[in-house]
C-alpha positions in Angstrom: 34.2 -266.5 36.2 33.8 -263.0 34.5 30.4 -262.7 31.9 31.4 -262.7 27.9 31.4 -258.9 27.6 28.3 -257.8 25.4 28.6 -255.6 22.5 25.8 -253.0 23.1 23.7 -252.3 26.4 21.1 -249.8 27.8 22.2 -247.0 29.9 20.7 -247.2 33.4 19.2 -250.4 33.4 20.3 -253.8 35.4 21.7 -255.3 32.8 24.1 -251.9 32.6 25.7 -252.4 35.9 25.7 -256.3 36.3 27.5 -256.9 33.0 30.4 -256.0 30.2 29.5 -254.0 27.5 32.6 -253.8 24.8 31.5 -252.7 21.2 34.0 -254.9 19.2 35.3 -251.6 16.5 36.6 -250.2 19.6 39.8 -252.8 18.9 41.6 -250.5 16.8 44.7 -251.3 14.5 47.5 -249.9 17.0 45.1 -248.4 20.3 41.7 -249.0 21.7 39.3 -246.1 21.3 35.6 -246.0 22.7 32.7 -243.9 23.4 32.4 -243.6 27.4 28.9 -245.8 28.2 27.5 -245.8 25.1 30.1 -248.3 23.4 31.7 -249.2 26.4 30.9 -249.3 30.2 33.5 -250.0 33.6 32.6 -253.8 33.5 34.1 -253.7 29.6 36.8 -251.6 30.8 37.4 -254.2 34.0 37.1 -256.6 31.4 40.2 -255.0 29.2 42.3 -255.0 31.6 41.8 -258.7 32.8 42.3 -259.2 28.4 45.6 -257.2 29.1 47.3 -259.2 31.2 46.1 -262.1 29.9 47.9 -261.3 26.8 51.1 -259.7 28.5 51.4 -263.4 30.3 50.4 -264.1 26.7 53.5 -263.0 25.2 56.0 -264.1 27.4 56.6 -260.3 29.3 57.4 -259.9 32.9 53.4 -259.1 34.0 54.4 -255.4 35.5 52.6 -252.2 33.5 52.9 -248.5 34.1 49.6 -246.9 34.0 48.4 -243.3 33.9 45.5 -241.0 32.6 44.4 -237.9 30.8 42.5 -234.8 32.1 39.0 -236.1 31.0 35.7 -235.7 33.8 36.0 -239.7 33.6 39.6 -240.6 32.4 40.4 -241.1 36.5 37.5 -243.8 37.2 38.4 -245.7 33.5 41.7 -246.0 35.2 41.0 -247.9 38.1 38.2 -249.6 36.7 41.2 -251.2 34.1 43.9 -251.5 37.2 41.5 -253.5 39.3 41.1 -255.7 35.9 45.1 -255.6 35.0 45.4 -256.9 38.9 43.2 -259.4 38.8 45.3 -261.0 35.6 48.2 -261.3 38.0 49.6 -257.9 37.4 51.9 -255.7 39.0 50.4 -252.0 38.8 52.7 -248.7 38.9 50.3 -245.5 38.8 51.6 -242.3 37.8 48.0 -240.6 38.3 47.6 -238.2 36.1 49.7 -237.3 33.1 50.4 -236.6 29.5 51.0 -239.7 27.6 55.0 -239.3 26.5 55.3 -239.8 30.7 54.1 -243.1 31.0 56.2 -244.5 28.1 59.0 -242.5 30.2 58.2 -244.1 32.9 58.6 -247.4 31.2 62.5 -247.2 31.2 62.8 -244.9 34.3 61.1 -247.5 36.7 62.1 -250.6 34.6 58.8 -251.8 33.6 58.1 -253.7 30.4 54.7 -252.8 29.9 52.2 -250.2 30.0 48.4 -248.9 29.6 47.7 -245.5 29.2 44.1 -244.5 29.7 43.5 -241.6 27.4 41.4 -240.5 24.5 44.3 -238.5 22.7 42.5 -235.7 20.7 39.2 -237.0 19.9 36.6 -235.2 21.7 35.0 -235.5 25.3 32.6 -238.8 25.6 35.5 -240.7 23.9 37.8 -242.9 26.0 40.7 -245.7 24.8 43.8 -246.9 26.4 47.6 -246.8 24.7 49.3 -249.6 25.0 53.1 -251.4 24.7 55.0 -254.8 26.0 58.0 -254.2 24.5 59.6 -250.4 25.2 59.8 -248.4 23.2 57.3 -249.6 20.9 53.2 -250.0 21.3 51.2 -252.6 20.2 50.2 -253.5 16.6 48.0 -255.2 14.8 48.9 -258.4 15.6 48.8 -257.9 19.4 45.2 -255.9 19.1 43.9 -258.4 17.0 44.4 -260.9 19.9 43.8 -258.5 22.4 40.4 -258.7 21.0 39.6 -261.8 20.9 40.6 -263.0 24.4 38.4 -259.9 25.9 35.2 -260.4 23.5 35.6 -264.1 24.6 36.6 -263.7 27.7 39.6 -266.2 27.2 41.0 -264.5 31.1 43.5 -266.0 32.9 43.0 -264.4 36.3 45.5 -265.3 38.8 46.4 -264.0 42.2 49.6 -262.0 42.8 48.7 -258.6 41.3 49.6 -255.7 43.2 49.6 -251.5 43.4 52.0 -248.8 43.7 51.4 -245.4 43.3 54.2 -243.2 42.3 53.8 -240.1 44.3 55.1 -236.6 42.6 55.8 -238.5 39.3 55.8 -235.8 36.9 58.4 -234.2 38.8 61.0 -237.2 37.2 60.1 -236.7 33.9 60.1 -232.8 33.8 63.6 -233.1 35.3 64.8 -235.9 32.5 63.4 -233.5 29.9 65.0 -230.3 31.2 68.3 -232.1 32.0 70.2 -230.2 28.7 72.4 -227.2 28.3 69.8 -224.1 28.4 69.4 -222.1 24.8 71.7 -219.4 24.1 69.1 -217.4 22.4 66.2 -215.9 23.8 63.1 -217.1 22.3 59.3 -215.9 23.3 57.6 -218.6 23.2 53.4 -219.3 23.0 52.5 -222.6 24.9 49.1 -224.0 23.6 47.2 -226.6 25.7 43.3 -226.4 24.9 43.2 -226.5 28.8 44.5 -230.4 27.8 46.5 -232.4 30.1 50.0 -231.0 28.3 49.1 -227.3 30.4 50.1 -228.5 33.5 53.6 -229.4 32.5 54.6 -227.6 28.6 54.9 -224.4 30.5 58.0 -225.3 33.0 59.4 -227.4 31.1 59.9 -224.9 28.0 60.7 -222.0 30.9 63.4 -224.8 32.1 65.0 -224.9 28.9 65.3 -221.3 28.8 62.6 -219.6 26.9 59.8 -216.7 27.7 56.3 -218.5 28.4 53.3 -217.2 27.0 50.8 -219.5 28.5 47.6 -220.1 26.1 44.7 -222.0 27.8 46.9 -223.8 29.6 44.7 -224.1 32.8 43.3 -227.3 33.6 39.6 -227.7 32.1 37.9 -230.9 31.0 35.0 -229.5 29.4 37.5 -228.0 26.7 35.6 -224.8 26.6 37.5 -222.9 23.8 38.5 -225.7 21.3 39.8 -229.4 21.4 43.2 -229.7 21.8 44.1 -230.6 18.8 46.9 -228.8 16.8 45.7 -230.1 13.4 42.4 -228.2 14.1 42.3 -224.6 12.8 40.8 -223.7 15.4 43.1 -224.0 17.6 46.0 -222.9 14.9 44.1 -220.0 14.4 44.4 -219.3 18.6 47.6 -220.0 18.8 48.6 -217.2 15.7 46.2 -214.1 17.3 48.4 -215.2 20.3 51.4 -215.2 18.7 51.0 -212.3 17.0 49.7 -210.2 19.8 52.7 -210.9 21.7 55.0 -210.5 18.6 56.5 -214.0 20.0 59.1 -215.9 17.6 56.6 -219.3 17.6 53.9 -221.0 18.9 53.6 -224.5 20.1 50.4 -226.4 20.8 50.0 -229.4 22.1 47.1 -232.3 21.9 44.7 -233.6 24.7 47.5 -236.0 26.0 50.7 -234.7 25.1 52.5 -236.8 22.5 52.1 -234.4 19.1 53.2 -230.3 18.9 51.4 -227.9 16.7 53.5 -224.7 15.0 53.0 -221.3 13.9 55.8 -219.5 12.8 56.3 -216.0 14.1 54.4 -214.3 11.3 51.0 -216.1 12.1 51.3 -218.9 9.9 50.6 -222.3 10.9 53.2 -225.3 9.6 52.0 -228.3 9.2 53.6 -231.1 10.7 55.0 -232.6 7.8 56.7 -229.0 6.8 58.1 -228.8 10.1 59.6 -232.5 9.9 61.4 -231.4 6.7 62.7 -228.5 8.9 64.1 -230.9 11.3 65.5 -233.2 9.2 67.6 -230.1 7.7 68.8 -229.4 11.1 69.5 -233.0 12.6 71.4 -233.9 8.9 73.7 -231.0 9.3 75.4 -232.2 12.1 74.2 -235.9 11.8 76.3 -237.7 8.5 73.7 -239.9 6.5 70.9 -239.6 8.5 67.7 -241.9 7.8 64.4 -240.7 8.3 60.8 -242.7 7.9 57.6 -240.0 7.2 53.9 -241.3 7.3 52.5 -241.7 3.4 50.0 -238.4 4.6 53.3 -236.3 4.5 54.9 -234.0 1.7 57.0 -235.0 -1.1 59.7 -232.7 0.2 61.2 -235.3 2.2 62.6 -236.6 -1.3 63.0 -233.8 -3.5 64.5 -231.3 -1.0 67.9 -230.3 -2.5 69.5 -229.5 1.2 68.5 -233.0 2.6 69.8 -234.5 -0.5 73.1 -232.5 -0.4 73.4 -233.5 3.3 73.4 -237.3 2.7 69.8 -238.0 4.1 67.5 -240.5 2.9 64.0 -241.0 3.4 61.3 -243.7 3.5 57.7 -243.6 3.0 56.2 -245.5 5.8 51.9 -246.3 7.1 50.4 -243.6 9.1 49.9 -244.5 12.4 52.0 -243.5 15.9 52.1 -247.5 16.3 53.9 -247.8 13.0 55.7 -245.4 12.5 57.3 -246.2 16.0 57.6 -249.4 15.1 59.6 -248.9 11.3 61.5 -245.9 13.4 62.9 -248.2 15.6 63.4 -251.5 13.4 65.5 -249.1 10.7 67.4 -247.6 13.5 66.5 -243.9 11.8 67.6 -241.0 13.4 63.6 -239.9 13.5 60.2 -240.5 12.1 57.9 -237.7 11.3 54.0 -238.0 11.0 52.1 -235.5 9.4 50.0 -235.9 12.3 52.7 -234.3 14.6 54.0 -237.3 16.4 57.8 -237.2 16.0 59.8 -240.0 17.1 63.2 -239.4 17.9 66.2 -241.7 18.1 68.9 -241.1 20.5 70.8 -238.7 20.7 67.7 -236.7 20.6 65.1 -239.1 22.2 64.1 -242.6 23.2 62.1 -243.9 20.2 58.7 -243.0 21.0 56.5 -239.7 20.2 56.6 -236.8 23.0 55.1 -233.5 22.1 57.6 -231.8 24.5 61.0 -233.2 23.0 59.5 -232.7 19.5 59.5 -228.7 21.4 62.9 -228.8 22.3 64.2 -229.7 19.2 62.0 -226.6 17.6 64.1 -224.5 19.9 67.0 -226.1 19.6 67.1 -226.1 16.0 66.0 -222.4 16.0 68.8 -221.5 18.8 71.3 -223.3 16.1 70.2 -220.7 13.5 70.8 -217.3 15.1 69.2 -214.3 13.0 67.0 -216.4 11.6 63.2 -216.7 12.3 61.0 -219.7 12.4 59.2 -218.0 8.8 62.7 -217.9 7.6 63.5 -221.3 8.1 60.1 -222.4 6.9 60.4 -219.9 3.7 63.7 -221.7 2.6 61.9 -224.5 1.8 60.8 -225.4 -1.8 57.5 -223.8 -2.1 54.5 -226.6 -2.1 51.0 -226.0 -1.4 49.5 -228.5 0.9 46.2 -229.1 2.3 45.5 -229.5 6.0 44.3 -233.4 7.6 40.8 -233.5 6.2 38.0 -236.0 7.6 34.8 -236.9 6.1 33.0 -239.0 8.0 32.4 -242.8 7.6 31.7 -246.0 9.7 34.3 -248.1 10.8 32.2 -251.1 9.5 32.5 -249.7 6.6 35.9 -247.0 5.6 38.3 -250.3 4.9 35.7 -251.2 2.3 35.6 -248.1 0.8 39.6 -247.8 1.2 39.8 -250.7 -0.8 37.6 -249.9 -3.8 39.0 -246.7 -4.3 42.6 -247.9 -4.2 41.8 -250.4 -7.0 39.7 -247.4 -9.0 43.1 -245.7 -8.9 44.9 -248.9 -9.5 43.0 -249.4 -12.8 43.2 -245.9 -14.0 47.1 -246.9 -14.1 46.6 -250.1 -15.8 44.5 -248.5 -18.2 46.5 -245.0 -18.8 43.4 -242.6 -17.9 44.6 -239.4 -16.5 43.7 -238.2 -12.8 43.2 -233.9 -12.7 44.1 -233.8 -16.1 47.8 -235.8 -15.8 49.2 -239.3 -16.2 49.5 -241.2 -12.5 53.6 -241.4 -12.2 53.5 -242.9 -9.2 50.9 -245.3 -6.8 52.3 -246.1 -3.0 49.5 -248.8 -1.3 51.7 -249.1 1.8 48.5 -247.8 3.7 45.2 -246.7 1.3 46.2 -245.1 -1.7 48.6 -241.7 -2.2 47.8 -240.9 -6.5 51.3 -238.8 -7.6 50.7 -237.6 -11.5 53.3 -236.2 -13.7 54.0 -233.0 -12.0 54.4 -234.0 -8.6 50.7 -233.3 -7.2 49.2 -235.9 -4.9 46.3 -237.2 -3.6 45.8 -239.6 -0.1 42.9 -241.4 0.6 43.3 -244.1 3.8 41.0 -244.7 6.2 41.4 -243.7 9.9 42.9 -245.8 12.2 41.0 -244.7 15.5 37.8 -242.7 14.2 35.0 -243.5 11.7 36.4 -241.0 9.4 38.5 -241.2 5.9 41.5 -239.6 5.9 42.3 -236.8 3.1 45.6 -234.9 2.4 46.6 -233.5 -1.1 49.7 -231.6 -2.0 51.3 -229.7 -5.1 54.5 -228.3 -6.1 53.2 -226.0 -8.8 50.3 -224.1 -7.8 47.3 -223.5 -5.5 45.0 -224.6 -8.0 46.7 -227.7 -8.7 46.7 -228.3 -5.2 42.1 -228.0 -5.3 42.6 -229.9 -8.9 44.0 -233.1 -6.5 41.1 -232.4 -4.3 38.5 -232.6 -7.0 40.1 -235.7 -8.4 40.2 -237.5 -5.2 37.1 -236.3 -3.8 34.9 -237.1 -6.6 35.6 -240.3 -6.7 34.8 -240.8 -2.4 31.0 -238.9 -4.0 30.5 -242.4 -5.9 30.6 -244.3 -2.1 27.3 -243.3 -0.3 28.6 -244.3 3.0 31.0 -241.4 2.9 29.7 -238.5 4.7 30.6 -234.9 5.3 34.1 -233.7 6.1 35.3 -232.3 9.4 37.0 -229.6 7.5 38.1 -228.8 3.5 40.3 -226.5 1.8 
């Protein structure tokens, strides 16, 4: 017997070490996301993995699981402590040790293993730990399977069983760097800036991108879990603003940052100017249309309305769907529609083949940067982003807000919006033309500008973006609108960042 995991205990007492401690909002919609020891302990995360295979044997899949981890002080001792609880469910462990997160869904269809845990806590800051996870390549688990995945480990529904077992898989990265680099090298010589936030990506983005053929500048790319310049987090300004003095001082032709474990790609164009994700997804779908007939794309409800109105994609024969932020859902409608990619404002990219394998890697959404840059010779990344229709758009923007309490909110203000359609009040001064609910609420009025409000999948934050196609001020009039309505909900608190 293994105790019912408890959902709150007291650092450095008996009770600590002798017993589970799992705080329930950890469960996220598509991952698992904790603070280390003071929301969950190694008995909770030994607990986990015992839940994991349960639920693997669960669904019918072969019980064998790839597992890695990040470059966190206490990423390497989660690990084990969720092998030793995978094992004890039956399970056949392959360890790749330490790695960015794009490797261990790599190493999914390299060593022929259905499943797979990946112990990382993507770009959220240190004291925050969670595992990624998947039983059915290339996709990760959804709601459904987290919602179950949650109820066998808070009730300790465990089906341990003898027969698990562990490999490790010495020199791993080695595989993957060599299928990632495995392409015809770029005619053009590009000076590139490689971003890591001393992240997990810094020990592999560098080769790999001097592999393809470019010139390296290495930013922060050494190996330092105390993050001691910035998170690694390209949708930070932060570390946007780093990676433009960098690019700038080296007069290189774009910069590339990558997250904490690997799977999303920040860019700054060689004038300094950060793109957002979204932009740079309209980029990509220019290029991969061109020599791609009717190609399909699916873009997260946080992303610009370019994806639509763009007259090259239209004249190319692409078409576009609006789709639930999230890397699990977006993966997921990627795959099911068969699109040639999915874009996330976030900067998870999923490409199909012949690009990619279906799931987000922050180093193949680099390659295609460069390779859609090496198919437009005498053109710079600033000129590719300046032939885009002009929009103004507002960076990811956070305020805080419980998770036991952001879906409520969610929910009231989508149906403040929904009855200021009904009703025909105006929103900044304009009739609402358009409502999408596919994932909280994104407000279009009559001129194009928008407004998202959703809550966050894996934080206790809301989730802001606004855009306009006419002006600046239109763009802080969608702000006002939207934000004055998340003033009348006192449990929403102060944002991580605002335009």
């Amino acid at each position: 017997m293994f105790p019912k995991p408890k959902p709150a205990l007291v650092p450095n007492t008996y009770a600590f070490e002798s017993e589970p401690m799992v705080k329930p909002t950890g469960f996220r919609e598509y991952d698992a996301r904790w603070l280390f020891n003071k929301e969950i302990n190694l008995m909770g995360v030994q607990a986990l993995g015992m839940g994991l295979g349960a639920l693997i044997a669960e669904l019918g899949v072969k019980q064998e699981i790839v597992t890695g981890h990040d470059f966190r002080g206490y990423s390497a001792s989660i690990k084990y402590a969720l092998i030793s609880g995978l094992m004890a469910a039956g399970c056949k462990v392959h360890d790749i040790g330490l790695a960015v997160t794009p490797m261990a869904y790599f190493a999914q269809f390299d060593l022929d293993v259905p499943c797979v845990a990946m112990v990382t806590a993507s770009h959220n800051d240190n004291g925050w730990t969670g595992v990624k996870m998947g039983a059915n390549r290339p996709l990760t688990f959804g709601p459904d399977e987290m919602t179950r995945l949650k109820q066998i480990v808070l009730n300790a529904e465990f089906k341990n069983s003898a027969g698990g077992s562990y490999q490790f898989h010495e020199n791993y990265p080695a595989r993957y760097i060599a299928d990632l680099t495995n392409r015809p090298k770029l005619t053009r010589k590009l000076k590139v800036v490689a971003a890591c936030g001393n992240g997990t990506a810094g020990a592999f983005a560098p080769q790999v991108l001097e592999a393809i053929g470019c010139e390296v500048i290495p930013l922060d790319t050494e190996l330092d879990h105390t993050f001691p310049k910035y998170n690694p987090n390209p949708e930070d300004m932060e570390m946007l603003h780093a990676i433009r003095d960098a690019v700038l001082s080296h007069k290189a032709d774009v910069g590339l940052g990558f997250d904490g474990d690997g799977d999303r790609c920040g860019v700054v164009d060689n004038t300094g100017e950060e793109i957002f994700a979204d932009k740079v997804g309209v980029m990509l779908a220019r290029d991969m249309s061109a020599i791609n007939a009717n190609a399909q794309f699916v873009v997260d409800v946080k992303s610009t309305g370019l994806f639509v109105t763009d007259p090259v994609l239209s004249r190319q024969g692409a078409n576009t769907i609006y789709w639930k932020t999230g890397h699990s859902y977006m993966k997921r409608r990627t795959n099911e529609l068969g699109a040639l990619a999915g874009f996330e404002k976030s900067g998870h990219f999923f490409f199909n083949r012949p690009f990619g394998r279906g799931y987000d890697d922050g180093l193949v959404s680099a390659i295609a940067i460069c390779e859609m840059l090496d198919r437009a010779p005498g053109k710079s990344m600033a000129d590719l982003k300046d032939a885009l229709p002009k929009t103004w758009s507002s960076p990811t923007m956070s305020p805080h807000c419980a998770d036991e309490a952001k879906y409520g909110v969610v929910d009231a203000v989508v149906k403040h919006f929904e009855t200021l359609q009904q009703t025909g009040a105006q929103v900044a001064g304009q009739n609402i033309r358009d409502l999408v609910t596919v994932n909280g609420v994104r407000v279009t009025v009559a001129d194009g500008s928008w407004g998202l409000v959703r809550a966050s999948s894996n934080k206790p934050e809301l989730v802001v973006v606004v855009e306009s196609p006419v002006s600046e001020q239109r763009m802080r009039d969608m702000f006002e609108a939207m934000d004055s309505v998340l003033r009348t909900h006192p449990e929403v608190g102060a944002y991580n960042q605002k335009i």
